[in-house]
N, C-alpha and C positions, 0 to 999 in steps of 0.2 A: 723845464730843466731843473727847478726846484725840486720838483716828486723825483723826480731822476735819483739829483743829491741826495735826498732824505731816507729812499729806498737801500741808494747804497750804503749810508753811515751805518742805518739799521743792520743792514746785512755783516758788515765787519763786526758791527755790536754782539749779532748773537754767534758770529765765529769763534772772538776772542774769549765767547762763553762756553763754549764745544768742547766735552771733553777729550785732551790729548793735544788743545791749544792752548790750556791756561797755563802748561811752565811755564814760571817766571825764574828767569836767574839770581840769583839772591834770594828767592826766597822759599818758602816751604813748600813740601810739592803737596800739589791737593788731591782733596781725597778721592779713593777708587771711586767710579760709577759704575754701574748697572751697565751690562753691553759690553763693559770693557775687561781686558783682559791683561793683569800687572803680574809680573815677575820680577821678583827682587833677588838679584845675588846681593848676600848680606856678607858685609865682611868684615871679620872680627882680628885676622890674620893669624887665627889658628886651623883653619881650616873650610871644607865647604859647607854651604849652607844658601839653599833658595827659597822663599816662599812666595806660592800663586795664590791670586784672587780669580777664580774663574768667573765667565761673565753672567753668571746667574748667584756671583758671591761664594760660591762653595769654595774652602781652601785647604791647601797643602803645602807641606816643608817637606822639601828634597833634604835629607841630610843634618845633621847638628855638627859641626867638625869642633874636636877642640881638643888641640895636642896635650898631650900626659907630660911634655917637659919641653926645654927653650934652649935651643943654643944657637950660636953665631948665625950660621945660616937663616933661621927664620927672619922674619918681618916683624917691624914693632906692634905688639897687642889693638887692638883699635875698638873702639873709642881711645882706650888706655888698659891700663892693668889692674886699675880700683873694683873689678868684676870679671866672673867666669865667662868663658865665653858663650854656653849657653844662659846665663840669665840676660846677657848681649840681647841674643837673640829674642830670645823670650820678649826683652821687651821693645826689640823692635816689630816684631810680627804684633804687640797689644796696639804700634801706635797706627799700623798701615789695617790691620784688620779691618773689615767692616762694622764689628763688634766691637772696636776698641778695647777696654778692659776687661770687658765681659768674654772676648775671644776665645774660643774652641776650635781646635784645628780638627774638620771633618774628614783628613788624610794625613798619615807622616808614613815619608817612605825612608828606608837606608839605604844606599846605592850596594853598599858592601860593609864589611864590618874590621874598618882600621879607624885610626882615632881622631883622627880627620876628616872622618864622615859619620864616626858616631857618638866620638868624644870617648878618650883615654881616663880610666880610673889610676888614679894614682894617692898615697899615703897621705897628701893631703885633702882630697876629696871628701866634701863632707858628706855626711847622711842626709836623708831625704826625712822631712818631717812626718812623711807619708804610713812609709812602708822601709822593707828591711834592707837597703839600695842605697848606693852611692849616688849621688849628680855627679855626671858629666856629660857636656853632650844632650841627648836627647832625651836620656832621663829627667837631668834638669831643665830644660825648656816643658816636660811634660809637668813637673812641681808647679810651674804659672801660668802652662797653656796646657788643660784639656786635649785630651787624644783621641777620637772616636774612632778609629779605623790605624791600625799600623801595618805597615806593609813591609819586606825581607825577602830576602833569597835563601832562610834558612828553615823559616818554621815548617813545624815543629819537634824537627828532631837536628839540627846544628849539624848538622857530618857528613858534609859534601866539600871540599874534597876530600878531607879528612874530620873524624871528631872534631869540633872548635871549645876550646877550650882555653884558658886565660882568665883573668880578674875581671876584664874589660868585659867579654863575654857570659862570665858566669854572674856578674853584677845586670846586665842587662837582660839575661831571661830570668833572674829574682822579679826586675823592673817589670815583665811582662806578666809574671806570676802572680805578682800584689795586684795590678792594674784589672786584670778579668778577672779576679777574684773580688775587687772593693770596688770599681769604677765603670766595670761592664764594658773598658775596652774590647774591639774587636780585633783579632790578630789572623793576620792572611800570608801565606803563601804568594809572591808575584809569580802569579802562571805566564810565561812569554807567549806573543799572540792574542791573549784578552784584550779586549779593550771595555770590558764593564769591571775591572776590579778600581781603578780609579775613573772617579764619572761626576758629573754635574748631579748634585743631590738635593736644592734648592727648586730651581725651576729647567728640569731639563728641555720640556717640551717646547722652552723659546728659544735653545739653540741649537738646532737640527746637526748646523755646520761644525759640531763639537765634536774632540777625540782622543781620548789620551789610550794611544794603542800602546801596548807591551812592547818590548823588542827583543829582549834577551836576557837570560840571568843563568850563572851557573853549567855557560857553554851553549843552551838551549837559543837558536835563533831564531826567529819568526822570518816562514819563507815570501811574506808579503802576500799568499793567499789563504784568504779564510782566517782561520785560528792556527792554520799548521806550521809549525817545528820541524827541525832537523837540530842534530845537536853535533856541533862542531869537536867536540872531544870524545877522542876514542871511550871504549868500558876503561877506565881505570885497570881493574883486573890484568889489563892488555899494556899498561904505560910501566917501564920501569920508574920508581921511586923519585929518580931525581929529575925526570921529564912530568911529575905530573902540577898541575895547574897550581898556583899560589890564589891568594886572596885576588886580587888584582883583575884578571883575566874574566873571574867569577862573577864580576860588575854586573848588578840591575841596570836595566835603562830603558829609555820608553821616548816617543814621539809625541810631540802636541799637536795639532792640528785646531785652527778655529778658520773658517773657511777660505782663506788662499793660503793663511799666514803659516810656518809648520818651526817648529822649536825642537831639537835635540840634547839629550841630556843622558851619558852611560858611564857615569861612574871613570871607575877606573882601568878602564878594558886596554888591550894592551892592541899593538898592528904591528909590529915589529919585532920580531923574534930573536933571540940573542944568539950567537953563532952555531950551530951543533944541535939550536931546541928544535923541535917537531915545526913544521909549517902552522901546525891545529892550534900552534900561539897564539897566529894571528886571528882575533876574533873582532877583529874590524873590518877587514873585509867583506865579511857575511853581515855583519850589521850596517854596514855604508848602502850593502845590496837594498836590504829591504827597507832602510829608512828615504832610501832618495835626497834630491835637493831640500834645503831647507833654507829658511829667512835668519834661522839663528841658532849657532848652536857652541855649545858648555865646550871647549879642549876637551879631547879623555888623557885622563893618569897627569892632568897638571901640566901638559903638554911637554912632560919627560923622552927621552931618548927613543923610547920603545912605546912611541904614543903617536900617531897623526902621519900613519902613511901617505903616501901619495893618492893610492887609492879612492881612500877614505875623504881627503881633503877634495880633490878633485869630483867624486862621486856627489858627496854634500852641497860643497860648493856655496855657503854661507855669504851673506853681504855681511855678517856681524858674526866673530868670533870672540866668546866672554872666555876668561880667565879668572879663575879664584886662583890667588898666590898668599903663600905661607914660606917659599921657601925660595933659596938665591937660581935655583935652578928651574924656574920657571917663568919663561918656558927655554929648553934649551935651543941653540943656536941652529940647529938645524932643523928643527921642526918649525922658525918663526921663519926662516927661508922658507919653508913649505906654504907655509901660510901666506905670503904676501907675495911668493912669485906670481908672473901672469901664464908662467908654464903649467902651474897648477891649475887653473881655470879663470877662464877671463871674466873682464869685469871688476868692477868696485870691490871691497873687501877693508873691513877693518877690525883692530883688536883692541879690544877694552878690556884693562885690567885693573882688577880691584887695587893690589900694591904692586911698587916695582922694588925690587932689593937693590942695594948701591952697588954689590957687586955685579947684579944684573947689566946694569949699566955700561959698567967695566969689561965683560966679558963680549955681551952682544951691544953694542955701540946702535945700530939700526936699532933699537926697542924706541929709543926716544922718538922714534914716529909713529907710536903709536895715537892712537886716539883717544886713550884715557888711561892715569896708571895710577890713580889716586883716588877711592870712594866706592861705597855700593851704586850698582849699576841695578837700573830698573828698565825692563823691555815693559812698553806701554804702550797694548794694539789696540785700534779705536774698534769701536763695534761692527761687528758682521767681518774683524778679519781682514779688512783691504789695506793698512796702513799702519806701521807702529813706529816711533819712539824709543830711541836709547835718550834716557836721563840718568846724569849722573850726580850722586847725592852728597853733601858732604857726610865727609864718616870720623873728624875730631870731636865730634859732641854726640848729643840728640837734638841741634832742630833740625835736622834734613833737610837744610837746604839745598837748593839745585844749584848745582856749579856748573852745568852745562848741558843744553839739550842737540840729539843729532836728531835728522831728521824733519821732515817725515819721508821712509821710504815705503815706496810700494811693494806689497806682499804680490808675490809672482804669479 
């Protein structure tokens, strides 16, 4: 009976040593391992912004978000207002990195290019010490984190659906200009369909079960086989003027996959079309088609009015729905009916959101159940994929403490 005892003690011993068992509440979350697989929604309350440790260590920043200006609507600054929202970032991606200080992000993608995902120039935006460029956004996160790979639904020529052009924009292809000119950044095209443009570039050949396939950008949707596309948007040429696409609709986005476990993340793609627009708005439908169910996945468009069809929810069908909120309108009241009905699809289901606005509150009265409206949210899948982790970190300071861990549920 003794060896019995002693076996077992042991056994708890090297569990509570397991990475994906040691949160502790109150305290710091610890560091990535090897095998496992971290996503952090980091949240500054200016906008979005993810970064993954993939489980061979390779990493990426979904997005730099940080608004060009403030009013009522938005959400208070977080940490606070003593820093931009990209040097936020910047230094939180030095403390979770693998690399700590030394940090080099081996991928940064832009979902789209508003300033909530790329960070807005505005008159007080400083210069970069660099090069001939503003910071904001994800210029400034590249000023303290190394870029090796940037990824976009524009390059190299900006003029889908139309020219782009702006301060925001013409500041960020200077940023691109200095960078593979002084820095040997490399600058890619997201082709929809790929799934070698973002990849395990560490040690690929220990994780077979890895995949960050394309999905869509710029209309272009991957039909789920092979590498092939169809493109959900007429020629232009064919659309009159005020039916054709905005930024929005033009959303990058991509699936994760690490062997059962599956993660969605598209910008700001739209599924709901506003009265009189073409049906070809909806470009969530075709992306729901080829991405299938999934263990977790980002709202699209902030989960605004014209975001999170029934479709879309129902087809996904997520146990974990994350929110990045910046503004009183998110998410609006009929899309979080969407999300929590059992008419939508059965089973469990819950919404973690980075902040919740007071008005929030006021409007949609249900939000108060949700399951977290306060902190960066870390998805934390143990290795090989079968199990992950919602932990939620505090986000008034830097020490990252965990305020709360869900889970563990199982990857489907």
């Amino acid at each position: 009976m003794r060896i019995k005892i002693m076996l077992l003690l042991t056994l708890i011993f090297f569990l509570t040593l397991a990475p994906g068992n040691s949160q502790t509440v109150n305290q710091p979350l610890p560091a990535w391992t090897e095998g496992t697989l971290d996503i952090h929604q980091i949240n500054t309350g200016r906008g979005n912004s993810a970064f993954f440790v993939f489980p061979d260590g390779t990493t990426l920043l979904v997005d730099a978000g940080a608004l060009s200006s403030h009013t009522e609507r938005h959400v208070a600054p977080r940490p606070d207002g003593s820093r931009s929202a990209g040097e936020w970032i910047a230094r939180y991606i030095k403390r979770f990195h693998p690399a700590g200080e030394r940090a080099v992000l081996d991928f940064a993608f832009l979902t789209h290019f508003h300033d909530d995902h790329m960070g807005g120039v505005n008159a007080e935006s400083k210069t970069s010490s660099k090069g001939p460029y503003k910071l904001a956004g994800i210029t400034e996160v590249a000023e303290y984190v190394p870029i090796q790979t940037m990824l976009d639904r524009g390059w190299p020529d900006y003029d889908y659906p139309a020219p782009l052009s702006g301060s925001t924009i013409e500041n960020y292809r200077a940023f691109l200009k200095w960078q593979q000119e002084h820095s040997r950044m490399r600058v890619e095209r997201l082709h929809p369909g790929r799934k070698d443009q973002i990849r395990l570039v560490k040690s690929p050949e220990k994780y077979s079960g890895f995949e960050v396939r394309n999905i869509m950008a710029n209309g272009e949707v991957w039909t789920g086989v092979g590498t092939e596309t169809r493109h959900q948007f007429p020629p232009l040429t064919d659309v009159r003027p005020e039916d054709r696409p905005n930024e929005n609709p033009c959303s990058a986005g991509f699936r994760l996959s690490y062997g059962a476990f599956d993660y969605y993340t598209g910008g700001d793609i739209t599924g709901i079309s506003e009265p009189g627009a073409p049906a070809w708005h909806d470009v969530e439908t075709p992306v729901a088609k080829a991405v299938g169910p999934v263990e977790v996945s980002l709202l699209n468009h902030h989960g605004y009015i014209d975001a999170e069809n029934l479709f879309f929810v129902s087809t996904l069908r997520p146990r974990v729905w994350i929110l990045p909120v910046w503004d009183s309108a998110h998410p609006t009241p009929a899309v979080y009916n969407r999300l929590r009905s059992k008419g939508s699809y059965p089973g469990p289901r819950a919404l973690f959101m980075t902040n919740m606005h007071p008005a929030n509150r006021v409007v949609t009265p249900a939000l108060d159940q949700v399951a977290s409206h306060q902190g960066h949210i870390v998805i934390r899948v143990s290795p090989g994929g079968t199990s992950y982790r919602v932990i939620i970190l505090d986000d008034s300071g830097e020490t990252y403490q965990v305020k709360a861990v869900h889970g563990p549920f199982d990857a489907r």
